[in-house]
C-alpha positions in Angstrom: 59.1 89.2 52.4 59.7 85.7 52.1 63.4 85.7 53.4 62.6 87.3 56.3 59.6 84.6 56.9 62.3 82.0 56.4 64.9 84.2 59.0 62.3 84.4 61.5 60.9 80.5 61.4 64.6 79.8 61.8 65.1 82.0 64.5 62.2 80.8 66.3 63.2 77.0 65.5 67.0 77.8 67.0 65.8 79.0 70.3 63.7 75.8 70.6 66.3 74.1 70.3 68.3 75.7 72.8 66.2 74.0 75.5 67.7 70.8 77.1 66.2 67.0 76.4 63.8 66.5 79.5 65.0 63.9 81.5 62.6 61.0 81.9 63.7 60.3 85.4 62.6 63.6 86.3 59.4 65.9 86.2 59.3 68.7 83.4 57.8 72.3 84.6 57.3 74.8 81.9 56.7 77.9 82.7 53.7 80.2 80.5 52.3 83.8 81.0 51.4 86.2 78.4 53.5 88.9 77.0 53.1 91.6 79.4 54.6 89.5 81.9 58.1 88.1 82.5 58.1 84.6 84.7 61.6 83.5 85.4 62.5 79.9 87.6 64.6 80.9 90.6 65.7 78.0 92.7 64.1 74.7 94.1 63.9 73.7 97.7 66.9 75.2 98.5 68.6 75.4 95.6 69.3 77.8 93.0 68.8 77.4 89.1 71.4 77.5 86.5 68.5 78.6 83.8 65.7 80.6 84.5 63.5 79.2 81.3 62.1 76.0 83.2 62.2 73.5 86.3 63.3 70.4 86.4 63.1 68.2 89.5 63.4 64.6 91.1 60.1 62.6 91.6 58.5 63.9 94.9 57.9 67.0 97.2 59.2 70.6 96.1 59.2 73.8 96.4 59.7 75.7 93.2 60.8 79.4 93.4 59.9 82.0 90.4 59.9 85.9 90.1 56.9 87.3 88.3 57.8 90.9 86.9 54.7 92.7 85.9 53.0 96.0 85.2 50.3 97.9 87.3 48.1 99.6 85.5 47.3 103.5 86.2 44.1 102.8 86.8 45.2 100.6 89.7 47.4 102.7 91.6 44.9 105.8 91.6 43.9 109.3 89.7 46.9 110.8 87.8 49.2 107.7 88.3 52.0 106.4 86.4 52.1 102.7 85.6 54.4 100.7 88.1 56.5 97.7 87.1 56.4 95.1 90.1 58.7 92.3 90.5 57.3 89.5 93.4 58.6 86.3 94.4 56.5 83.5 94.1 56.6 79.7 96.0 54.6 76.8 95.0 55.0 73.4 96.9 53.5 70.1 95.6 53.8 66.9 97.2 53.5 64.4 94.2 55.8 65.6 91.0 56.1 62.3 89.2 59.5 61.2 86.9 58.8 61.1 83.1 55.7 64.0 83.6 55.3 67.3 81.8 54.1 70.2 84.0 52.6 73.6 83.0 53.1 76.4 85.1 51.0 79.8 84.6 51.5 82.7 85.9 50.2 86.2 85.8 48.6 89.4 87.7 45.7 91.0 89.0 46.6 94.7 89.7 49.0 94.7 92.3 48.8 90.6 93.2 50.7 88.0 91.4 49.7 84.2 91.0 50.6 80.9 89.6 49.0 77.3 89.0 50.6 74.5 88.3 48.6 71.9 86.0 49.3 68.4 84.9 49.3 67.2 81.4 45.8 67.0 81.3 45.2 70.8 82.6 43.9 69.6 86.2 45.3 72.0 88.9 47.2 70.9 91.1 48.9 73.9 93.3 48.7 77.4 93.5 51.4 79.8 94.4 51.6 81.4 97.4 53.2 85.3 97.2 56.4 86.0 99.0 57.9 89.0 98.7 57.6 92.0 95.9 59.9 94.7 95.2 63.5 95.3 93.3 63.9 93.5 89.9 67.0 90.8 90.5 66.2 90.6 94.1 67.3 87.0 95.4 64.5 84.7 96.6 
């Protein structure tokens, strides 16, 4: 049991450290939702991501682009239903992203409609998400 413990803490400390040094001349966005849910960063303004895991951006106004992939419960959809897996594009814009700042993104779903916030380092909200469109997994923002 215990070198598995050991195999998994170094697992877990690995992928961590797979993620880049923020930059302190830029904002920080991580991205959270639970484990039902899959949030993935797309693009900003106009450009696309090279990693999917989190944003980071110049101090100023953005738009951040995300796909939220989620399931539908049965008892969403109607009597004798499956489950539906739904993949939506999300945009949030917000005026005031600040260099050296940590950002918290949160995503998830109520039955068929997706959402995001996006809180500061002391959990204030500062933007919601606006839905664009749903449908194909891997569809291009």
């Amino acid at each position: 049991m215990r070198p598995f413990l050991l195999a998994a803490c170094l697992l877990t400390l690995g992928g961590c450290a797979m993620m880049p040094t923020p930059d302190p001349t830029q904002a920080w966005v991580d991205l959270h939702t639970s484990e039902a849910n899959t949030l993935q960063a797309a693009k900003v303004d106009t450009s696309a991501l090279d990693d999917d895991r989190y944003f980071q951006v110049t101090p100023g106004q953005h738009e951040l682009h995300m796909f939220l992939q989620f399931n539908v419960a049965p008892t969403n959809i109607g009597p004798d239903s499956q489950g539906l897996e739904r993949t939506c594009v999300l945009k949030l814009a917000y005026p005031e992203f600040a260099a050296g700042q940590r950002y918290n993104l949160v995503a998830g779903s109520i039955g068929f409609r997706p959402w995001a916030k996006l809180y500061d380092q002391q959990n204030q909200l500062l933007a919601r998400a606006k839905e664009g469109r749903c449908g194909e997994v891997g569809m291009t923002p």
